[in-house]
Structures are given as structure tokens and as C-alpha cells.
N, C-alpha and C positions, 0 to 999 in steps of 0.2 A: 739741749733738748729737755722737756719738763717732763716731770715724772706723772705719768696717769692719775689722773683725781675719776674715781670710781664710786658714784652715789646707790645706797639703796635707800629708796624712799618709800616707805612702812608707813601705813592708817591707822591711827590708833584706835583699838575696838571699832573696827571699821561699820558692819552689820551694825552696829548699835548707834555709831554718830551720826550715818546717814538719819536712823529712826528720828534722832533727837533734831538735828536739823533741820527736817522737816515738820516734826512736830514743838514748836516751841514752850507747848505745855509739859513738855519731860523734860524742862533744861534742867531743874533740881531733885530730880526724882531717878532713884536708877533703875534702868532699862535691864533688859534680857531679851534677845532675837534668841525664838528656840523652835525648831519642825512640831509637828501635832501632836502633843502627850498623850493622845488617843492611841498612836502608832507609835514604831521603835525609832522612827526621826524623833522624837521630843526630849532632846540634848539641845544642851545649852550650845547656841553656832557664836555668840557675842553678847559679852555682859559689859555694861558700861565702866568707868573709875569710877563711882558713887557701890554699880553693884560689887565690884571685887573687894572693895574695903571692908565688905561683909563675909569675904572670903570664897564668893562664888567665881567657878575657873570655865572657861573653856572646855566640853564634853563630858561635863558635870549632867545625870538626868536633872530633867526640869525637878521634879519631886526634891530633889537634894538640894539644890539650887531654891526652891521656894520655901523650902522648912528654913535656912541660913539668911534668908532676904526676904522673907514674905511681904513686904509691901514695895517690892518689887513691882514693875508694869511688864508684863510679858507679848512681846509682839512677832506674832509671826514672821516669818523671813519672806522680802519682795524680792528676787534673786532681779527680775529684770529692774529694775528701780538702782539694784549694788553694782550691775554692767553698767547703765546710762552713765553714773558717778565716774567710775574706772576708768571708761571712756572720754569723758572728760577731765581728769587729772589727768590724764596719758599727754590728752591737748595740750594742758596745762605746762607738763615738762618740757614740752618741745618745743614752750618760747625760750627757753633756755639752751637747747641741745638737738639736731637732729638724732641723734645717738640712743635712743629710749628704746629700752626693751623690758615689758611686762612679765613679771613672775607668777605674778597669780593676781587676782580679783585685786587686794590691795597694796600689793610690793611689787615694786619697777627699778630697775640699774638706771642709770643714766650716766654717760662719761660727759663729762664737762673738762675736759682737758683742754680743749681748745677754746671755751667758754668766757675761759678767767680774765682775759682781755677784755670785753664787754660785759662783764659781769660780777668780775671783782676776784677776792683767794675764796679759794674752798669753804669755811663758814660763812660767810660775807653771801654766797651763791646759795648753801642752804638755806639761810634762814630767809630769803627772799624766794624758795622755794618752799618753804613752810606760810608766809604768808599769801603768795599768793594762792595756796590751796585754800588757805581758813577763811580768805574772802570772795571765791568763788565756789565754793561750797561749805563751810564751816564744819569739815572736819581737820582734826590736829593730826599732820605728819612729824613722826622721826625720820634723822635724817641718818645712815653712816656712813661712813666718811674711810676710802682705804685708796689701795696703788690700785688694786685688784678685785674681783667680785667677791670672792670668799671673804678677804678682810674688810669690803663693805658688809655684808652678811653677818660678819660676828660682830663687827660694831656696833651694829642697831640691834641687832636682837639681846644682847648683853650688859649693853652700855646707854645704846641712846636711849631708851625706852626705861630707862632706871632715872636718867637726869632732869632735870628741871626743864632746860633747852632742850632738849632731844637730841640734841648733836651730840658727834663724839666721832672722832677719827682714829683708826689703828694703822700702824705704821712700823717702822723698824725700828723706831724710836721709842715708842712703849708697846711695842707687841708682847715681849719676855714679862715684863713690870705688869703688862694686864692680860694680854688673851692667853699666856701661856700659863698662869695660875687658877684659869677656870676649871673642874670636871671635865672632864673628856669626852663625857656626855651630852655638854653644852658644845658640843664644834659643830659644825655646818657637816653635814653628811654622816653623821654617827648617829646610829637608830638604836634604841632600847636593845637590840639583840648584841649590835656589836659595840655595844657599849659593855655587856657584859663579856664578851669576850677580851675586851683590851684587861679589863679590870682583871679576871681568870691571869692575865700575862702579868701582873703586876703594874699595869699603865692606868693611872688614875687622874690625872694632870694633861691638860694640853701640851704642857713641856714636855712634860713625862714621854706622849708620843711623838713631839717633836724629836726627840735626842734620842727614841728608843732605834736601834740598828735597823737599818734601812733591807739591808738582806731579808732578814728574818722575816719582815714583815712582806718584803714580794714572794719569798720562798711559801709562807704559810696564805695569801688571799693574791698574789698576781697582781697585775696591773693596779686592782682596787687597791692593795694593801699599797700600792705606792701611790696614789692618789691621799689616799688618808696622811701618810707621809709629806706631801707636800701641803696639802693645807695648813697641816699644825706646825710647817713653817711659813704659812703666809705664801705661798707659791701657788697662783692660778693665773695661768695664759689665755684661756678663754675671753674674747672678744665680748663687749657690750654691744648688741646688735640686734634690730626694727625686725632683721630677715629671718631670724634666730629658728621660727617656727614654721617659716614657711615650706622647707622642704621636711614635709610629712613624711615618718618612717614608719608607721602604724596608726591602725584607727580602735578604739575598743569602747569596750561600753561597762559598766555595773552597775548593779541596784544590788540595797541592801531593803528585802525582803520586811514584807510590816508582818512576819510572823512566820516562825521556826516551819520550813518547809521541809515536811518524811516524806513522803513519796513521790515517788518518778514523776509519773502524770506532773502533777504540780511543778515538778522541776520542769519540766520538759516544756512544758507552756511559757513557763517565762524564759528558760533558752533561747526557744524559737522566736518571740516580742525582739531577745537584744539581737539576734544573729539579723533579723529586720529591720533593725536601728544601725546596727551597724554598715548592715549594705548597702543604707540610703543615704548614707554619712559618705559611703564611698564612692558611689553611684555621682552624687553631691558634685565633687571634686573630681570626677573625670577618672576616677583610680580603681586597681583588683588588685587580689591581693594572692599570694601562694600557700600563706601558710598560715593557718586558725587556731590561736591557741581558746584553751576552755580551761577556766578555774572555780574553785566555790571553798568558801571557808566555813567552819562549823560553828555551833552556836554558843558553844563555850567559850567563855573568856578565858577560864582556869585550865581548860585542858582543850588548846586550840586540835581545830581538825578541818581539812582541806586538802586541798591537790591542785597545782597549775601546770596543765602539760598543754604542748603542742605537735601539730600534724604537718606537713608539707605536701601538699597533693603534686597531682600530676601538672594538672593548669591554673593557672592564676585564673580570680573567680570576684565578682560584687554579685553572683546571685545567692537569693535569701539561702534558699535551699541545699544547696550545694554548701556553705557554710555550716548550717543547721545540723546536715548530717553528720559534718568531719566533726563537730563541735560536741553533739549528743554523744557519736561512736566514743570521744575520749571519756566522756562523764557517766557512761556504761562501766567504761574497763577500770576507772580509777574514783568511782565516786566508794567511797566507805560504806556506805548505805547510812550515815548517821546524819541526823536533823541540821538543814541549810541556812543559812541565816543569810550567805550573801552570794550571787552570778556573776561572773563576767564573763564576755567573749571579745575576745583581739583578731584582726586581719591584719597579718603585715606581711614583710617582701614586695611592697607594693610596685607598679607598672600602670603607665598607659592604659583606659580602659579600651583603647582602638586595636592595641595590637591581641586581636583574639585569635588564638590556635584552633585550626580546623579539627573536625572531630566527625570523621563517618559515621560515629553511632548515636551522635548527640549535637539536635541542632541549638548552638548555645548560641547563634546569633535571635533566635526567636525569643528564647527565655532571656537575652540582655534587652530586646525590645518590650516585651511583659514586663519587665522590673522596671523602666524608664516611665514607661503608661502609667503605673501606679505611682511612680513619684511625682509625676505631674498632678496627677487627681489629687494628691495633699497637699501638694504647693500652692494649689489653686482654690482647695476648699478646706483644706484643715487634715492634721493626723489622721484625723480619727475618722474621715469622708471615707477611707477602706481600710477595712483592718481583718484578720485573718478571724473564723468564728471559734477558734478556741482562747481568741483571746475574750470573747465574752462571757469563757466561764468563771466560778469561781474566784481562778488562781490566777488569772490573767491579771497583767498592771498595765498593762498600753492605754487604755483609758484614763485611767488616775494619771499615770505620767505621764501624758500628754496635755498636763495643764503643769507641767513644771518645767523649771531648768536647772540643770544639776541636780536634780532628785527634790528639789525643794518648789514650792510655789511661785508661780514670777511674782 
């Protein structure tokens, strides 16, 4: 039986190669895709290998980013233009593989296990999946190369994206000789907090938390802490798989705020826009949901401040309002009162939106037929054909956002 060949295929500086590829007067000039330096999106989303030679990174302000590269070309982000591409590189890998499951906008797994037959060994398949990218779209893929997703994952981010080929395979053969000499910081699911914590324990090395005692570490984080355990031995059983996303476990939404929001009113306005995004998302897909969580983060870097808590009502719900209130009541009892910088609202426990519970005192088959009316009228004439009138004041962003995707411009 062969042992699973597990691809992750990475865009390099993706936001930025799309730009250059379609513009062929940036082929020698370096680029920077960055949101509106007018507003607090104007961070750097993709700087080309011409701008990072000048030392500009990834969530650099543009300001920082333009003092280090000033004759830099700075181009807004076409967010639907970066889906069209994704969508078709998606195409792309599955003349190779039924097997393709997207990670984000520009990293996708793909198992080629049973590929190799028609398609050649494991690099012999990448690099014919690198070219066929660069001449159906001319952007340049990494490729990495493991048994498993994780060790696809450290491969590329690590290795292939440092080499000349972009290839690079980890395995059981040099995982100790390479992944287990990175930082610990560098492993696939360690975030800057628990990065410091392993560090606090003495764990400073991928090996380091490979061979550190497995007890200790479910005793002090559960389940998680055995998870991190098995990664930094190269152990993940999770399946490469097309269906991967299809069974929805939550819907939620954020915006980060174009300017430090103090008071309620203001908060409350843009609550109310996501708790409306949200239901229509739900509404969308036939789903409700039980339990609302509410969060917001504060606007210091240096000394963060926020809250994420959640509620569980009585019935599962996709009306606006009904969310709005469970979502506001949490950010009443647990907002700090200090300046906002960022919203979210979540629905999840999701259900069937058919199976509705009767309610003597509340007819909610009325108000799921009112919230269905109004998502038609925007599917048919645009967002913003009805919008609630506190979103035209001031504080309201349903407008603005509703000429983006992802928070960004299409």
C-alpha cells in the first residue's frame, strides 16, 4: 500500500502576482496591494519579491511600507478579481486529483496518492503543478510535499518558499534534521500567545515539543495540548477533502471599524448591520441558529482589551432581531466601556430553518416570512435596495460594505 503523498499548494505573494499579471507594465517594478490609507485598512495585504527585497512585510502600514520602498506602485485590493484566480487554480488541481480542498484564498491540499500512476513520483507531480499554474495564470506556486497535512503545511511555509524550486518534502526521513530544529513558533497551530507559553516551559524547538512528556502537556491544555503534541511529531489523520466545509457549524461576521468607536449608539449601529449580515447568510442556506455569541476587541495594540462571550436562548432563530437583542444584551453586561476598534457576531448550533417551535406569544412564522421578503428584495436589486435607517447614520458601514468582499473592495 503507498504511503499518502499530501500537497499544499501556496501563491506566492498572491494579491500582488494577480496585480502584476494582469498588468504587464509592473513586471519589473515592485508592487504593494494595500486597503485605503485614508482608513485603518491601509496595511500592507501583499508586497511583491522585488518589494520585500526592500524589506517591506505583510501588515506593515502603508506609511512604513512607502518610507522603505517609496517608488513602490501601490494598488488597491480587487478581492473579486483574487476569488475568479482561486477558482480557477482550484480547476486547475483537479486535473490532477479529485481530492482538492481549499485553505484559504491562496493555499489548497490536494492528495495525489493515487495520482502517481498517471502522473509521475511526488516532485515530477509538483512541478507540473507549478507549471501548469504559471501558464494559466502566471502566478508562481510553492509546492509542500508530506504523508500528512501538517507536514504539507510546515513544508511550504518553511522550506519550499525559501528554495529556488519551491519544492520541498518532509517526512520521516528528514523531519528531526529539519522541522524539528525550527522555533516552535514556526509549527502549524502555535499563535504568538502559545508560543510564549511553550517558551515559559522551557520548549523552544520543534523537537524540543516533540519529546517534551505528553502527560504534562494534556494535563496543563487537554485535548489541544495533545494535538500540539502530535504535530511536532508529524501525526495528523485529518482527511484532504472537496466536502471539508460543507457541513456548516457556524456563521459569523466582523469588521474592523475605520475609526476607534466610544460610545454605545455607535457600537450599537454596527451590531445591529452584522446581526443583519449574519441572518441573511443564514437565512441564505436554509439554517438558525441557538446560540449568539458577541465579541469586540480594543484599540490598543499594547494593552489589548475586549470580550467574547456567548448566549443560548430558548429557540433556534435567523431573525435579525432576535439575534441583535441576545448579541447587544452580552455587549451591555461585558463591554468595558473602552474604545472599539473591532465587532463580531456568531450564530451557531445550527438546525433546519423548517423545523420552527411553536410559540403562543410570538408569531415567528410571520417574522421568518418578513426576513425572507427582504432578502429577496436584495437578491434582486442590490444590499443596499433596503437597509434599516440607522444604518444611514453617521456610524453605520452597511453602505460602504456593501461594495466589498471581505472587508476589502471587489
Amino acid at each position: 500500500m503507498k504511503k499518502p503523498v499530501i500537497f499544499l499548494v501556496d501563491m506566492q505573494s498572491f494579491y500582488a502576482s494577480v496585480e502584476k499579471a494582469d498588468h504587464p507594465e509592473f513586471r519589473d517594478k515592485p508592487v504593494i496591494v494595500s486597503g485605503d490609507p485614508e482608513r485603518r485598512s491601509g496595511v500592507v495585504l501583499a508586497a511583491c519579491p522585488l518589494a520585500k527585497k526592500f524589506g517591506v512585510q505583510n501588515a506593515w502600514r502603508l506609511w512604513e511600507a512607502q518610507q522603505r520602498c517609496p517608488q513602490a506602485i501601490i494598488v488597491k485590493p480587487r478581492m473579486q478579481r483574487y476569488l475568479e484566480v482561486s477558482l480557477q487554480i482550484t480547476d486547475i488541481l483537479e486535473r490532477f486529483t479529485d481530492m482538492v480542498e481549499p485553505y484559504s484564498v491562496d493555499e489548497q491540499f490536494m492528495d495525489v496518492t493515487g495520482s502517481q500512476n498517471l502522473f509521475g513520483a511526488p516532485w515530477e507531480i509538483a512541478g507540473k503543478v507549478q507549471a501548469e499554474i504559471m501558464k494559466d495564470t502566471r502566478v508562481k506556486a510553492r509546492v509542500g510535499i508530506g504523508e500528512n497535512k501538517v507536514l504539507a503545511k510546515i513544508a511550504c511555509d518553511n522550506f519550499s518558499k525559501k528554495n529556488k524550486s519551491g519544492i520541498f518534502q518532509l517526512d520521516e526521513t528528514n523531519m528531526k534534521t529539519h522541522m524539528w530544529k525550527l522555533p516552535v513558533g514556526k509549527m502549524f497551530g502555535v499563535g504568538g500567545r502559545m508560543e510564549q507559553h511553550l517558551q515559559k516551559m522551557g520548549i523552544r524547538t520543534i523537537g524540543g515539543l516533540a519529546r517534551f512528556p505528553l502527560q504534562v502537556l494534556k494535563k496543563k491544555w487537554g485535548i489541544p495540548g495533545h494535538i500540539l503534541w502530535m504535530t511536532a511529531n508529524g501525526i495528523d489523520y485529518s482527511p484532504v477533502s472537496g466536502h471539508s466545509h460543507s457541513g456548516q457549524k457556524a456563521i459569523g461576521h466582523g469588521m474592523t471599524l475605520p475609526k476607534d468607536y466610544r460610545r454605545a449608539d455607535e457600537i450599537r449601529t454596527v451590531l445591529l448591520e452584522l446581526c443583519e449580515e449574519v441572518c441573511y447568510r443564514a437565512r441564505s442556506t436554509g439554517v438558525m441558529g441557538i446560540t449568539i455569541s458577541a465579541g469586540a476587541s480594543g484599540a490598543s495594540f499594547n494593552h489589548p482589551t475586549g470580550f467574547h462571550r456567548q448566549v443560548t436562548l430558548m429557540n433556534a432563530t435567523n431573525n435579525t432581531m432576535d439575534v441583535f437583542r441576545a448579541a447587544w444584551s452580552l455587549f451591555v453586561e461585558f463591554w468595558d466601556r473602552q474604545p472599539v476598534r473591532r465587532v463580531g457576531v456568531n450564530l451557531s448550533n445550527l438546525c433546519n430553518d423548517r423545523d420552527i417551535q411553536l410559540d403562543l406569544f410570538d408569531d415567528r412564522s410571520r417574522k421568518r416570512q418578513i426576513g425572507y421578503a427582504m432578502d429577496s428584495i436584495k437578491d434582486r436589486f442590490g444590499k443596499t435596495a433596503i437597509i434599516r435607517a440607522v444604518s444611514l447614520t453617521e456610524s453605520g458601514q452597511a453602505i460602504e460594505r456593501s461594495a466589498k468582499i471581505g472587508g476589502h473592495y471587489k
